[in-house]
C-alpha positions in Angstrom: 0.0 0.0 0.0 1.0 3.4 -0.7 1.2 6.2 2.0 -1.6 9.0 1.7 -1.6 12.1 3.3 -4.6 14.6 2.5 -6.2 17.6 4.4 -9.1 17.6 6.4 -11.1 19.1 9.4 -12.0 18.1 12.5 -14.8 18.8 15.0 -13.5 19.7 18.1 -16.0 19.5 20.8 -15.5 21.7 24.4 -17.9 20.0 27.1 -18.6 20.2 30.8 -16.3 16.8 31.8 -19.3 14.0 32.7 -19.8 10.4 33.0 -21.4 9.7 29.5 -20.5 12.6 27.6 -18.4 11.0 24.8 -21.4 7.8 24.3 -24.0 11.3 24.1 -21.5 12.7 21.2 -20.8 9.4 19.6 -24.3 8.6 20.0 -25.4 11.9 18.1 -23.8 11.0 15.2 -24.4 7.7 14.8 -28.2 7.8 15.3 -27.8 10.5 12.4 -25.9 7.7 10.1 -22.2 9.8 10.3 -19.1 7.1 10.5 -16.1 8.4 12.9 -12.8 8.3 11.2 -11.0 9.5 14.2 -11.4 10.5 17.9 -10.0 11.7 20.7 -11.0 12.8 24.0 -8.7 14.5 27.0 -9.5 16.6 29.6 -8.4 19.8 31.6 -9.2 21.2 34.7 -12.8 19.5 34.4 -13.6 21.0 31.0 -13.6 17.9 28.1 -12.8 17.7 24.8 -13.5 15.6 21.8 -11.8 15.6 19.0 -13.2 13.8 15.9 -12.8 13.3 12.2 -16.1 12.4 10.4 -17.6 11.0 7.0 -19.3 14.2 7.3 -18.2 17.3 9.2 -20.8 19.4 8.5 -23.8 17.0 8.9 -22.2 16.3 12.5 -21.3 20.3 13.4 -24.9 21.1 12.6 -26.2 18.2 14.9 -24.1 19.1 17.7 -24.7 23.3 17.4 -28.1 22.3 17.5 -28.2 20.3 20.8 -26.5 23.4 22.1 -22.8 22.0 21.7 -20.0 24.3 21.8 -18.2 23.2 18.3 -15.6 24.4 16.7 -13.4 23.3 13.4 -10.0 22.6 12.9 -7.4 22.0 9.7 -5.8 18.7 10.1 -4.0 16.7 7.9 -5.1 12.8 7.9 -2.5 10.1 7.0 -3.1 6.8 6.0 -0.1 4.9 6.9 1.7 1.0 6.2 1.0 -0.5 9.5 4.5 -1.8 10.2 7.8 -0.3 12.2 8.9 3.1 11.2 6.0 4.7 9.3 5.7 7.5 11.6 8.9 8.4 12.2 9.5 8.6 8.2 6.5 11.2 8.3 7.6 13.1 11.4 10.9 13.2 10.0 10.2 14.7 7.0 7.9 17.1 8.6 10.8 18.1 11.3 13.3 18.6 8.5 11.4 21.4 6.8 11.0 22.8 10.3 7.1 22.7 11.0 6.0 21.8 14.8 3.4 19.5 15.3 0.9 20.7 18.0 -1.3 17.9 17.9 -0.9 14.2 16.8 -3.7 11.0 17.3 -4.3 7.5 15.7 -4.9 4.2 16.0 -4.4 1.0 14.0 -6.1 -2.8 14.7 -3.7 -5.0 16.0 -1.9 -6.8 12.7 -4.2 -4.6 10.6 -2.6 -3.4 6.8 -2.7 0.1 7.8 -3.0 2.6 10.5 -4.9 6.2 10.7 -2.9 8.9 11.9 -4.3 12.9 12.6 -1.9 15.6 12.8 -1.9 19.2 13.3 0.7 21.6 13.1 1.3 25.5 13.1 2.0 24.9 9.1 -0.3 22.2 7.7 0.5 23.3 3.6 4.3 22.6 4.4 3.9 19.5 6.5 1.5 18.0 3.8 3.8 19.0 1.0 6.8 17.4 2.7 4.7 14.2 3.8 4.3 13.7 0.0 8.2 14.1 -0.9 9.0 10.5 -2.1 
């Protein structure tokens, strides 16, 4: 498999930290037929956060703004990666070399699955994207 490396958005979600909020999110937009591509969830000082890469951004945003959610979007770049040692340090490399900081990075992959998912965000997206794609 070959490497991709596009831009996207995400969703990020400010909450009041409860029991339950991230199955009420999750729960929103699947009732409303929206796949996650990625999420992430983190807290500070009692205020939550959930950060999530859709199917469909804007189908979700307007479901959330209109349970009273405080969302927000955000430029990311979404890799598609081999799922074996040493992908993501060729991508963070290359993206260190032409001196962008990443401010955010998330992902996952299924354990022995082809391929792994990988969400970053940095203070230069266009230059980390164009350096992802140097061969």
């Amino acid at each position: 498999m070959n490497n991709t490396a596009a831009m996207d958005q995400q969703l990020i979600i400010s909450v009041h930290n409860e029991v339950g909020m991230l199955a009420k999110i999750s729960g929103l937009i699947a009732d409303a037929g929206i796949n996650l591509v990625a999420v992430c969830g983190y807290t500070i000082d009692n205020r939550g956060f959930v950060v999530i890469v859709t199917e469909d951004n804007a189908k979700a945003k307007k479901i959330l703004k209109g349970k009273n959610f405080d969302v927000r979007e955000e430029e990311v770049i979404l890799v598609t990666l081999d799922n074996k040692p040493g992908a993501l340090k060729d991508v963070t490399e290359k993206i260190a070399k032409v001196g962008v900081d990443l401010t955010l990075v998330y992902g996952s992959v299924v354990p022995k699955g082809k391929e792994s998912r990988i969400v970053l965000v940095s203070e230069d997206n266009a230059t980390a994207l164009a350096a992802i794609r140097i061969k």
